[in-house]
DRENTORLO-980515 format. One record per atom (N, C-alpha, C): y, z, x. Coordinates in steps of 0.1 Angstrom, whole numbers, plus 2048, in hexadecimal, padded with zeros to 3 digits. Each point is the difference from the previous one (the first is absolute). Layout:
# DRENTORLO-980515
YZX
...
//
This chain:
# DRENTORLO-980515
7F4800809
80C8007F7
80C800809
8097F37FE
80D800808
80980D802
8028047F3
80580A7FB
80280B805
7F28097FE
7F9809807
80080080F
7FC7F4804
8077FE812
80E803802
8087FB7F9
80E802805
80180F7FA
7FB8037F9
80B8117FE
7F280780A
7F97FF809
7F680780C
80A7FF80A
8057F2802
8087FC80A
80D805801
8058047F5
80B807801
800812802
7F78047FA
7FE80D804
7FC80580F
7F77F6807
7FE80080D
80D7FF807
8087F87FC
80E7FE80A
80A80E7FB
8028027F9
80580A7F9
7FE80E807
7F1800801
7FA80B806
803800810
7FA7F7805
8097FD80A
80C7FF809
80A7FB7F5
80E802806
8048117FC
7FB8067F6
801810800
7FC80680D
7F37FB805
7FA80880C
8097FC80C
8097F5801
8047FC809
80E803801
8008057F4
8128097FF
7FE80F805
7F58087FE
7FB80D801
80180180F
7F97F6805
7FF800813
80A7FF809
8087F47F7
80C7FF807
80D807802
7FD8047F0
80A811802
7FF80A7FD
7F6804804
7FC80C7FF
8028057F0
80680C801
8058077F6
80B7F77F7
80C801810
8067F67FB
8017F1802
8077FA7EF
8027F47FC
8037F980B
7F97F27FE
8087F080C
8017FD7F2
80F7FA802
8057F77F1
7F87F1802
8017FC810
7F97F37FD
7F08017F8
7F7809802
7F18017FC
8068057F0
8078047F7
8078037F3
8007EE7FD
80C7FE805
7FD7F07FE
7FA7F97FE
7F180380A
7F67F2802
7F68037F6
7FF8137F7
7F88027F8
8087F77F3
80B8007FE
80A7FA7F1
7FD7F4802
8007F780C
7FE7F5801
7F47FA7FE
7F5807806
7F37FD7F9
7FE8017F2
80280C7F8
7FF8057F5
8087EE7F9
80B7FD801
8067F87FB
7F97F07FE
7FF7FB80F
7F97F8803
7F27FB7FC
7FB80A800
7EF8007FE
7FD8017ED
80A80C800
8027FE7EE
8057F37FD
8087F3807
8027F97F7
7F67F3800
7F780380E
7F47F4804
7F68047F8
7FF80F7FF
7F98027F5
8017FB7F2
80B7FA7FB
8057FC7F3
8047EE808
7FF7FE808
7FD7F1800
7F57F8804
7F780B805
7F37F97FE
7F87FC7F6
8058027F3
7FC8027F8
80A7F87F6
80B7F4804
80E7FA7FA
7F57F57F7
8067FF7F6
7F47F57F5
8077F6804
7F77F47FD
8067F2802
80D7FE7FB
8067F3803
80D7FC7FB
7FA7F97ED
80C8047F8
7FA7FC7EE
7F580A7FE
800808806
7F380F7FE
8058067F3
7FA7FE7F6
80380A7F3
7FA80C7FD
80380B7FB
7F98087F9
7FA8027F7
7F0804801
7F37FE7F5
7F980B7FF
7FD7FE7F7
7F780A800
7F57FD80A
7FD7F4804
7F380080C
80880280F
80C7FF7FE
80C80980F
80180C7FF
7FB8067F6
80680E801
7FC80980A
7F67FC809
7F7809809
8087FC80B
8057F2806
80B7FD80A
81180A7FD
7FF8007F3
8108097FD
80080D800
7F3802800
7FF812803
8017FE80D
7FA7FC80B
7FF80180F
80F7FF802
8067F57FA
80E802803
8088087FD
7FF80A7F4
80880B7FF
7F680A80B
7F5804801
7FD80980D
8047FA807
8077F980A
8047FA80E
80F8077FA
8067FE7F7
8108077FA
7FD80F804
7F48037F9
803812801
7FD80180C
7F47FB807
7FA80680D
80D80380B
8087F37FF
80C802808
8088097FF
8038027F4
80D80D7F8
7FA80B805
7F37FF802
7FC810800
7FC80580F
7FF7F6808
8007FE811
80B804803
80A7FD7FA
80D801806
80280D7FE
8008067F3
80680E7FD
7F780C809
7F17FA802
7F780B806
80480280B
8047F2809
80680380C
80D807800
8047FB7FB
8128097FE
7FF80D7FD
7F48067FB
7FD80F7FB
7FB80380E
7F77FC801
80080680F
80680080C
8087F4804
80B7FE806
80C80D7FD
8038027F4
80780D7FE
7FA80B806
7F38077F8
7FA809805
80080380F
7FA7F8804
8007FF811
80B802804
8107F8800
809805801
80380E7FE
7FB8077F2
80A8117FA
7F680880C
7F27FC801
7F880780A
802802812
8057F37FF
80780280E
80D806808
80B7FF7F1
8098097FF
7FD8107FF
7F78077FA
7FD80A7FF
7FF80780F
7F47F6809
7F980380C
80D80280B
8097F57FC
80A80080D
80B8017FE
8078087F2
8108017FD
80380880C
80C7FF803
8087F87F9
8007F880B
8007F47FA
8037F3807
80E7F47FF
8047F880D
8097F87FC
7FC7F6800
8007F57F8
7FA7F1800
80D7F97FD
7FF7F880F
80E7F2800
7F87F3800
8047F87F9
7FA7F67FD
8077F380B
7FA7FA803
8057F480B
8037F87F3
8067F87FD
8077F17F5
7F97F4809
80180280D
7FA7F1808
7F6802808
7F680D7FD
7F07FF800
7FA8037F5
7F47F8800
7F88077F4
7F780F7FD
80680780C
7FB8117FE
80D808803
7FB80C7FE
80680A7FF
7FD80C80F
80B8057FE
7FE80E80E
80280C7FB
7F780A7FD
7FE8087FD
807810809
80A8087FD
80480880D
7FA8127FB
802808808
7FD80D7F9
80D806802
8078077F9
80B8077FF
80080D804
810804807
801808806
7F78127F8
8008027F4
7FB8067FA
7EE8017FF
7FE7F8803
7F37FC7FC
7F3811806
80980480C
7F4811804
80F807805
7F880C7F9
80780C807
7F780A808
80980380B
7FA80A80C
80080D7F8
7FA80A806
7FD80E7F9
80E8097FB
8077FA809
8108067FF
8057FE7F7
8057F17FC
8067F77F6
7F68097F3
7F67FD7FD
7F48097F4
80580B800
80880E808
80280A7F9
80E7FF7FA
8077F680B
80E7FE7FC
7FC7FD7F1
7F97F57FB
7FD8007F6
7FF8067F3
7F9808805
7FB80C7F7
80F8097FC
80480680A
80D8067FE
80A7F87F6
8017F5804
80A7F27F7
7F88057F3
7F88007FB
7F77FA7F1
8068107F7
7FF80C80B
7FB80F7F9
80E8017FC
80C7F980F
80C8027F4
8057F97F6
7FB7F27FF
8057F57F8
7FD8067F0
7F3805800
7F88067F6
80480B7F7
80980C80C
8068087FB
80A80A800
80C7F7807
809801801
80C7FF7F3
80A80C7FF
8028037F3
80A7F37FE
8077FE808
80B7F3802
7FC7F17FF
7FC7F57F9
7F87F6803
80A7F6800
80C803805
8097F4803
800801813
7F980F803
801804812
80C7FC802
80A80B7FF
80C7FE802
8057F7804
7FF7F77F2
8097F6802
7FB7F3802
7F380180A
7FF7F6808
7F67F57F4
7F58047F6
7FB7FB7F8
7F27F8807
7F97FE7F9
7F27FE803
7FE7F5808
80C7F5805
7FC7F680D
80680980D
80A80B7FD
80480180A
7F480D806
7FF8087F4
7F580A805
7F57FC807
7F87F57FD
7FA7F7804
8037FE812
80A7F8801
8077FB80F
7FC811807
8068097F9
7FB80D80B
7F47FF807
7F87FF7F5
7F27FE808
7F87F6805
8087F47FF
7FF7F6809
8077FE811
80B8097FC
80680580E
7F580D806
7FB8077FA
7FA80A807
7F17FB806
7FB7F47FA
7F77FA804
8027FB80D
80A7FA804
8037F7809
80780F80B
8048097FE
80280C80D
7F4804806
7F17FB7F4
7F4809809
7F67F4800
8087F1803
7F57F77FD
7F57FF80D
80880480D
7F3802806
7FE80C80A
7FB8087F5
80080E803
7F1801801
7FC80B807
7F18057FE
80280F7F9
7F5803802
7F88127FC
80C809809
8027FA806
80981280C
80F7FD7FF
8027F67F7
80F7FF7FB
8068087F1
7FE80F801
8038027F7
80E8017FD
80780780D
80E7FB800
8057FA7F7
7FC7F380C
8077F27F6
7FA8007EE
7FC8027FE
7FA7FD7F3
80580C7F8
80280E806
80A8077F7
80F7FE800
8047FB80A
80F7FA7FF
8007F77F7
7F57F37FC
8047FA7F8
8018047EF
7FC80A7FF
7F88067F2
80C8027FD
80680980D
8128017FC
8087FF7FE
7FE7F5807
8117F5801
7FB7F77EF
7F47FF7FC
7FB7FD7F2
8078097F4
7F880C801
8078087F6
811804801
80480080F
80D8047FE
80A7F67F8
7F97F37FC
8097F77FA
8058037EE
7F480A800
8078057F3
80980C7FC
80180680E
80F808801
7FB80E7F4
7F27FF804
7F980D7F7
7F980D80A
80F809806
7F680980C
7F480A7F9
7FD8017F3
7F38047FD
7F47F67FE
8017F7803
7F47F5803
7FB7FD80B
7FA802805
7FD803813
7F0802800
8017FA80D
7F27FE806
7FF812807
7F3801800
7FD80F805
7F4800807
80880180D
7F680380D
7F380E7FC
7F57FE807
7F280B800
80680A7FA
80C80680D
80080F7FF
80A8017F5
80B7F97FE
80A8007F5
7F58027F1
7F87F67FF
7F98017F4
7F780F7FD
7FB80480C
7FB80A7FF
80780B7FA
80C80480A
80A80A7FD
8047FF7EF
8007F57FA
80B7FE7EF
7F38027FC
7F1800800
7FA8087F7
7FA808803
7FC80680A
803810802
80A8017F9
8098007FB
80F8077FE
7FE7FD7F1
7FD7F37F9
7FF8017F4
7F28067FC
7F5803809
7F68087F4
80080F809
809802805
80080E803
7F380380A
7FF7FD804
7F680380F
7FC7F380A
7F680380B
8067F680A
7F1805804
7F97F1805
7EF803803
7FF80480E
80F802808
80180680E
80780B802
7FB80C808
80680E7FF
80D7F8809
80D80E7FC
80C7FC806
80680E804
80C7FE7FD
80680F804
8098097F2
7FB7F47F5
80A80A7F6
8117FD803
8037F57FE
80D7FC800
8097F97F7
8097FC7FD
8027F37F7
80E7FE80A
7FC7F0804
80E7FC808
8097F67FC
80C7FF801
80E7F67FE
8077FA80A
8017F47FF
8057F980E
8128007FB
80A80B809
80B7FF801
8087F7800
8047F97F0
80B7EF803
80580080C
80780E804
80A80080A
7FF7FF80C
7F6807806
7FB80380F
7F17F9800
7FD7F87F3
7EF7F7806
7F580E803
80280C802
7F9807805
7F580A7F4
7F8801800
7F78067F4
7FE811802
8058017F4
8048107FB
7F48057FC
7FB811800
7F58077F5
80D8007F3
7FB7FB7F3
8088037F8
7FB80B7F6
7EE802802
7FB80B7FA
7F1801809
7FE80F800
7F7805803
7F68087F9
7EF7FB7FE
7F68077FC
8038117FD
8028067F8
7FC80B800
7F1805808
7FD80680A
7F4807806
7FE7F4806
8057F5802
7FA7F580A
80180480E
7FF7F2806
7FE803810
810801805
8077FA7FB
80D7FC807
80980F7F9
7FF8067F6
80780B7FB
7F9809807
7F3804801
7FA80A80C
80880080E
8017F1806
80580280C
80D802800
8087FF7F3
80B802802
80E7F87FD
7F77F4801
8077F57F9
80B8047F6
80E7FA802
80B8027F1
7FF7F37FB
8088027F0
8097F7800
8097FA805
8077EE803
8057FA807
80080080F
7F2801803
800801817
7F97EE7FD
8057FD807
7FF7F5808
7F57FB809
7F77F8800
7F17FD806
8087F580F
80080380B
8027F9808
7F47FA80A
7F68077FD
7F47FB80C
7EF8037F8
7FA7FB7FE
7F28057FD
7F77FC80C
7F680A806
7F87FE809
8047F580B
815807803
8067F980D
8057F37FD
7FC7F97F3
8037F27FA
8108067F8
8087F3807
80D8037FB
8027FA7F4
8068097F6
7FF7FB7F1
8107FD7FE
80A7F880B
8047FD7F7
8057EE7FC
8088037F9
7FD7EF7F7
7F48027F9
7F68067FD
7F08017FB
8098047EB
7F57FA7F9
8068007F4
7F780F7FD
8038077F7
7FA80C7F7
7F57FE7FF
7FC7F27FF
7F27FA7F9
7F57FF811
8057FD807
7F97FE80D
7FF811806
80A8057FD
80080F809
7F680A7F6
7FD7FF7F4
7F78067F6
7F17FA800
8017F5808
7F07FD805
7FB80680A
80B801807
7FE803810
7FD8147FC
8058067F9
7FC80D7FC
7F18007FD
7FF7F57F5
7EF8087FF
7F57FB80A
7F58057FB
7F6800805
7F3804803
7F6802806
7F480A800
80680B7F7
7F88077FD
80280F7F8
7FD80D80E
806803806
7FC809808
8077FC810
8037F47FF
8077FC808
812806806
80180080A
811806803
8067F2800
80D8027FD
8097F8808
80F806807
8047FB805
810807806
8087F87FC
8098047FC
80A7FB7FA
811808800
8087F5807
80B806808
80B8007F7
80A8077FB
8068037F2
80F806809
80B7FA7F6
80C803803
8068047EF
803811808
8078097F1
80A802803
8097FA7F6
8137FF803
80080B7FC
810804800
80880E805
8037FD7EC
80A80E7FC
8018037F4
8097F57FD
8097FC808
80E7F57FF
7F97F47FF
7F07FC804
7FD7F17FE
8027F980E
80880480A
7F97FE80C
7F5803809
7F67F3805
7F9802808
80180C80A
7F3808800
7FD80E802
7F47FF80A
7F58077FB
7F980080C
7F07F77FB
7FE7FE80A
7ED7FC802
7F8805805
7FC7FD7F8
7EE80E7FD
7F27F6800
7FA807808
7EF7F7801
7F880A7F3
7FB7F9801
7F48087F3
7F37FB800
7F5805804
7EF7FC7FC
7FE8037F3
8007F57FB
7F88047EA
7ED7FD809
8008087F3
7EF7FC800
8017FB7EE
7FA7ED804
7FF7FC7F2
7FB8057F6
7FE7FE7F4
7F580A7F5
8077F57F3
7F57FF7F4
8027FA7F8
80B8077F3
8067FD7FF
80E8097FA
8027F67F2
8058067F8
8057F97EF
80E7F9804
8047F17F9
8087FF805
80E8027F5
80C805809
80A8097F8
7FD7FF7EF
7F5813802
8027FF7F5
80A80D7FC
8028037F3
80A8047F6
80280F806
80A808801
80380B802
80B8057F3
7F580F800
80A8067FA
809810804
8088017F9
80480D805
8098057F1
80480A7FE
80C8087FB
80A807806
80A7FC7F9
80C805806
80B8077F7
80B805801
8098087F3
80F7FC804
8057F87F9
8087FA800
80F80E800
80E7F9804
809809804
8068087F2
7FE7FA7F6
7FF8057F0
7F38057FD
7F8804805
7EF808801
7F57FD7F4
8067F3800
7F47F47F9
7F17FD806
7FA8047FF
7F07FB808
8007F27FC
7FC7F9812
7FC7F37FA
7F180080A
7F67F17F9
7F87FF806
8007F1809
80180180C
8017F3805
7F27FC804
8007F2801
7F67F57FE
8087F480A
7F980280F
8077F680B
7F97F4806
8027F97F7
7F37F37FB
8057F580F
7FC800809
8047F6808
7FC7F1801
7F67FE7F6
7FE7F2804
7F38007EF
8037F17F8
7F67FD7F7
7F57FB802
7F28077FF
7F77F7805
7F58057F6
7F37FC7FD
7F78047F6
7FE80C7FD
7FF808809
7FF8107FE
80B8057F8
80F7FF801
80A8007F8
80080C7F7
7F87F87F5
8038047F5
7FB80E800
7F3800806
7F880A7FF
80880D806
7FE7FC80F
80C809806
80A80B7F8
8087F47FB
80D8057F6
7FE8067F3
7F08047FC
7FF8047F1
7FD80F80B
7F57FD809
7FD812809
80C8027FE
80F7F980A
809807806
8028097F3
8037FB7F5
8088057F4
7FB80A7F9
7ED7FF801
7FB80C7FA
80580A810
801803807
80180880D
8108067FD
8077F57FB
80E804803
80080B7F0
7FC7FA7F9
7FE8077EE
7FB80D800
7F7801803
7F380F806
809808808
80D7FE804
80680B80C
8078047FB
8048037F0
80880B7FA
80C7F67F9
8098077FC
8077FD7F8
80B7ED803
7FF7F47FE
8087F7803
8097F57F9
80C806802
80A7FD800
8097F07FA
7F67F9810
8017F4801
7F67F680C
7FC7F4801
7F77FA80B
8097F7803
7FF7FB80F
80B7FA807
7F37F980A
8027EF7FD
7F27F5808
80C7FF809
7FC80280D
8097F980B
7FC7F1804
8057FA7FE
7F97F4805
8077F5809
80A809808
80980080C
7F67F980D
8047F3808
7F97F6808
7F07FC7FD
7FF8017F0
7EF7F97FA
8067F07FF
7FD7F980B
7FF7F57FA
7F97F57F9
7F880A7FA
7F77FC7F3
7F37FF803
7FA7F3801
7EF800806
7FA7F87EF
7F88077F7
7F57FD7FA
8088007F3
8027F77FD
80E7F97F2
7F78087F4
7F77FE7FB
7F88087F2
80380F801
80280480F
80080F800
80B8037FB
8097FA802
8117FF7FF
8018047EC
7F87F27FA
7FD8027F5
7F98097F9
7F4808807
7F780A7F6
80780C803
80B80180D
80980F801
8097FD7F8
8037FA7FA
80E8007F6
7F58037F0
7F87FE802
7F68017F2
7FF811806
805809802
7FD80D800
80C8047F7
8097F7800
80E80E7FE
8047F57F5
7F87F87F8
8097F77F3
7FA8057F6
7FE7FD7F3
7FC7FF7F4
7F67F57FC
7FE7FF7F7
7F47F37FE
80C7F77FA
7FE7F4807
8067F07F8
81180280A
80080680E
80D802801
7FB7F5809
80A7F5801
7FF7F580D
803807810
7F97F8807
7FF808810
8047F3806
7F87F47FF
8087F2809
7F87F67F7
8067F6806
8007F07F8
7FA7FA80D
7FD7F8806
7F77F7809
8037F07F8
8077F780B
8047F47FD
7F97FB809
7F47F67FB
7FD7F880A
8077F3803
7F67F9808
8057F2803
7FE7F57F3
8007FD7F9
7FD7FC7F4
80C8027F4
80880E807
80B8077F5
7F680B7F6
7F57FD7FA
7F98097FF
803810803
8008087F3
807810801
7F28087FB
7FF80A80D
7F58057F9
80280F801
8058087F5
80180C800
7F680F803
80A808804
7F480C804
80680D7F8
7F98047F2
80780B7FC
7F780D805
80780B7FE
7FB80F7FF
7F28037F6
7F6806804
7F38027F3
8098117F8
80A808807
7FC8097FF
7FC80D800
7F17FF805
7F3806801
80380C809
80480D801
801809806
80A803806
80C7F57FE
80C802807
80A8097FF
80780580C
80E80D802
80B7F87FB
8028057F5
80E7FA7F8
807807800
7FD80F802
80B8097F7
80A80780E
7F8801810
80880880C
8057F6802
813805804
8087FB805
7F97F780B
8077F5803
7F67F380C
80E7FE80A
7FC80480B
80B7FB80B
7F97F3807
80A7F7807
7F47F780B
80E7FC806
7FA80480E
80D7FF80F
7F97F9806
8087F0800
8017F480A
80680180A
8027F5806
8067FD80A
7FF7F0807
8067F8809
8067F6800
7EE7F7806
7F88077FF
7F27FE804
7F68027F8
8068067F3
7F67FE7F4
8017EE7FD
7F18037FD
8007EC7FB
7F48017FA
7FD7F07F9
7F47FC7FC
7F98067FB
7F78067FA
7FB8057F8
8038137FD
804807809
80D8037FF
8078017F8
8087F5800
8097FD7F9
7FF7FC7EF
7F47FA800
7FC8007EF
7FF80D7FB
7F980780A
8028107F9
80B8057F9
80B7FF80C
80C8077FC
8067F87F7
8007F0801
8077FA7F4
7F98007F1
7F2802803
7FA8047F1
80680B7FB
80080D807
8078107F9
80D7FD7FE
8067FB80B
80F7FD7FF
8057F97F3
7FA7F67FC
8067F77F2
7F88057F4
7F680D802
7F98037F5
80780E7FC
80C801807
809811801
7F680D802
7F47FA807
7F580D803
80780C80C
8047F2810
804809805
80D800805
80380880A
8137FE803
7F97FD812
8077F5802
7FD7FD811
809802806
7FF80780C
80C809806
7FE7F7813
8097FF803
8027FD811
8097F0801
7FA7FA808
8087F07FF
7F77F2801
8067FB7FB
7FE7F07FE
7F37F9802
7F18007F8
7F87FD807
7FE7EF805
7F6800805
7FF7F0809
8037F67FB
7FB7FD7F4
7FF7F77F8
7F67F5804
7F1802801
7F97F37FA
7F88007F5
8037F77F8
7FB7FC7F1
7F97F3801
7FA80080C
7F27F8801
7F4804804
7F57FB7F8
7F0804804
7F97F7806
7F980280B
7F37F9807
7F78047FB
7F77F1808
7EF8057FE
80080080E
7F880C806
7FD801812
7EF7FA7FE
8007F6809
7EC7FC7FE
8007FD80F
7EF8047FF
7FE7FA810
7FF7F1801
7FF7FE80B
7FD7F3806
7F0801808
7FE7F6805
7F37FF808
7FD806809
80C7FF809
80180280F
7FE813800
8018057F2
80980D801
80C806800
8077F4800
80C805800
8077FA7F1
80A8047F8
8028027F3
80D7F87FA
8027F97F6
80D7FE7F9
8048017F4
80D804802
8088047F5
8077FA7F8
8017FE7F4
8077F67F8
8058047F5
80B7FF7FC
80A8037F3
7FB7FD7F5
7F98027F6
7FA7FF7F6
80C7FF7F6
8028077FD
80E8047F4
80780A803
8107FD7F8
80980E800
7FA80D7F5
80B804800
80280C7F3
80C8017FC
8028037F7
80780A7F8
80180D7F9
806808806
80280B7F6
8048027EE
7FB80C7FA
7FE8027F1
80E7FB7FA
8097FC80B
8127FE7FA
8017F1804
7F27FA803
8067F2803
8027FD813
805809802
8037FE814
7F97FB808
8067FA80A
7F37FA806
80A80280C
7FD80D80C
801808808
7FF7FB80F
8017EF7FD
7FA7FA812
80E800805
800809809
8127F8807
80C8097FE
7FA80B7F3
80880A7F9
7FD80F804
7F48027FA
7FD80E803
8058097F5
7FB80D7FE
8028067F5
80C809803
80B7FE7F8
80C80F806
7F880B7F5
80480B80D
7F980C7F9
80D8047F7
7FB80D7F5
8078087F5
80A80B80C
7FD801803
80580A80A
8027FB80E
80A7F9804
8027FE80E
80780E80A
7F57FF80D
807806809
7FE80380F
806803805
7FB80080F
7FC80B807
7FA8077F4
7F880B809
7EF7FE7FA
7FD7F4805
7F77FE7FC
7FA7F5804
80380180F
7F57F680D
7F6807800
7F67F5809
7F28037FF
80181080E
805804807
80280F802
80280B7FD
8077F87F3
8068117F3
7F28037FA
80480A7FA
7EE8097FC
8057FB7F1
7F57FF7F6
8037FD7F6
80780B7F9
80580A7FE
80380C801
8107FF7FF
8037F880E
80E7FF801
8047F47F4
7F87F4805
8037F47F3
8048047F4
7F580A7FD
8048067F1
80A80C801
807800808
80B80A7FF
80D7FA7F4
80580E7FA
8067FA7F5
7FE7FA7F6
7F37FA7FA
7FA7F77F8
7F78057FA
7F680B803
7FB8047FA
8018107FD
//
């Protein structure tokens, strides 16, 4: 059967010029071997339908009808060569694309192929992949999605520039590859969004869940705007550093002979802990009463696992012979709350009171929820505590349950120009709910929240999730809360005692 031969004969070539498109380019396409498959498909479909051309005056009969079927199969056989090839011709193409995006293909006009190139994108080194990752975690959730200013090609360009600072970088360039992370994030002019070195990351949660998986000395430290130099700004009750003697505000100038200075709070609070049983020496400068540099003192601590600043309380009788109970909250962190219900049954249980006075004089906050379930002690049920605006504009409110709360004793809370962040929600929650009266000056003002997460390496970053607002609407970034009572006897050296002089 003629017929039957020619559509064998075309499937063989067919098959053929497929196999000889597959060899020739591999994966990827040769346009000429595309070509020579359309071309066959074309050609062969139409010999196929002329081998079979009726005579000249050839009419249609019913005894032709068996020649006019062959001739419409030689119509379809062709139509349907062509599209099968073109289907696969595509396919093969989207499959090749897949295997080797991203790709550039420039076409020659005065050859019959094409030049295939790989683009500069095409791999990233291990470097470029964390830069990566950092780019994606803030793109994701970052409370600002215009990135000050810059908008999603320019945010983009950041990390296209930071690719190109570590493009050929290895494993022992961490350096470089944390400068670029920097000069990345610093384009959004956001100093709470930051890359966080090992020991940095370590230190912010220790501090937000209240303990630390390395013994230390029982300290909590502040890096001086002024002098760069890192201060004790509180010391462990019964710890190692109040045993040896340690005060408030001495100055760390040497650990184990290593000169600490330039060293940030965060590096010199690594360098404290350590083994549990272990010494260290550490060389300390205690200014004179005037705030001039005084003298230097060596000290051996022996490390030991210590709580980190937690809650102290005391009683005191004010100069009008008011009992109050103070509660000297220095930092918010998961223990918090708990802390603060003991302090208050301790301070309640000690006879007759008056009034309670939360110091929360250089807390610069720590564990944002804590900020929120301590203000859930001293409200009512349904009283607002903060609003949370995400990135979206999305408002998600946080009221009071209630449930066991001090509503009825007078509420003092003495700031200072170092209260902040969560912190700060406290006192602006009581403050606009008329619970308490805040006495000292001007606190920090940030009315932004992060998420702190690790990274791979171990070391951690921090990102601005959303602001707040206070129960009155405020939104405290840049502002800070003025207290009810301003005054200046009531730096972080005054005893709370004096703060409340006259006021209570």
């Amino acid at each position: 059967n003629p017929l039957a031969l020619t559509h064998s004969i075309v499937q063989c070539v067919v098959a053929l010029c497929g196999a000889a498109e597959w060899y020739c380019g591999g994966i990827l396409l040769k346009m000429t071997a595309r070509c020579a498959i359309v071309a066959a498909a074309m050609l062969l479909g139409c010999s196929c339908k002329a081998f079979v051309l009726p005579p000249a005056g050839w009419q249609k009969t019913a005894h032709n009808n068996v020649l006019q079927n062959s001739l419409d199969d030689g119509d379809r056989i062709s139509s349907q060569l062509q599209r099968t090839i073109n289907t696969l011709v595509t396919a093969a193409a989207l499959f090749t694309t897949a295997l080797t995006s991203p790709v550039n293909i420039h076409v020659n006009t005065n050859e019959p192929a094409i030049t295939i190139e790989k683009s500069q994108a095409y791999a990233l080194n291990e470097n470029q992949l964390f830069i990566s990752d950092v780019w994606f975690k803030v793109t994701t959730q970052y409370f600002d999605q215009s990135f000050n200013g810059l908008g999603e090609s320019g945010w983009r360009a950041k990390e296209k520039e930071a690719f190109q600072a570590v493009e050929d970088t290895g494993p022992d360039d961490d350096e470089l590859v944390v400068d670029a992370i920097k000069t990345m994030l610093s384009a959004l002019g956001d100093p709470y969004t930051r890359f966080l070195p090992k020991e940095k990351y370590e230190v912010l949660t220790a501090y937000a869940t209240g303990g630390s998986g390395k013994a230390g000395i029982g300290v909590q430290l502040l890096e001086d705007p002024r002098t760069k130099n890192v201060v004790v700004m509180a010391t462990t009750n019964s710890g190692p550093a109040a045993s040896a003697g340690v005060h408030l505000g001495d100055v760390i100038l040497k650990i184990n002979g290593e000169d600490m200075t330039g060293a940030s709070a965060e590096v010199v609070a690594a360098k404290c802990r350590g083994e549990q049983g272990q010494k260290v020496d550490i060389a300390f400068l205690r200014k004179d009463e005037n705030g001039n540099a005084g003298t230097e003192y060596l000290k051996s601590i022996t490390r030991a696992q210590v709580k980190v600043n937690p809650i102290q309380t005391q009683m005191f009788t004010t100069e009008s012979g008011k009992r109050v109970g103070l509660l000297k909250v220095p930092s918010f962190s998961t223990e918090t709350v708990k802390e603060m219900v003991n302090g208050l049954r301790t301070i309640s249980d000690d006879g007759k009171l008056d009034a309670i006075a939360i110091d929360i004089r250089g807390n610069v906050g720590g564990y944002m929820p804590a900020g929120v379930e301590a203000a859930n002690l001293f409200l009512p049920a349904r009283a607002h505590i903060i609003a949370e605006v995400d990135k979206s504009g999305a408002i998600k409110g946080y009221d009071a349950d209630g449930i066991g709360a001090e509503t009825s004793t007078p509420l003092y809370l003495l700031v200072d120009g170092r209260t902040a962040s969560a912190a700060e929600i406290f006192a602006g929650a009581l403050q606009d709910n008329q619970r308490a009266v805040v006495v000292g000056s001007k606190t920090f003002g940030k009315g932004r929240i992060q998420n702190v997460q690790p990274l791979e390496n171990g070391s951690g970053l921090a990102i601005t999730r959303a602001r707040y607002i206070t129960p009155k609407g405020r939104d405290l970034h840049g502002v800070g809360i003025i207290p009810n009572k301003e005054t200046s006897q009531c730096e972080s050296a005054d005893s709370a005692r004096t703060c409340l002089s006259n006021i209570v």
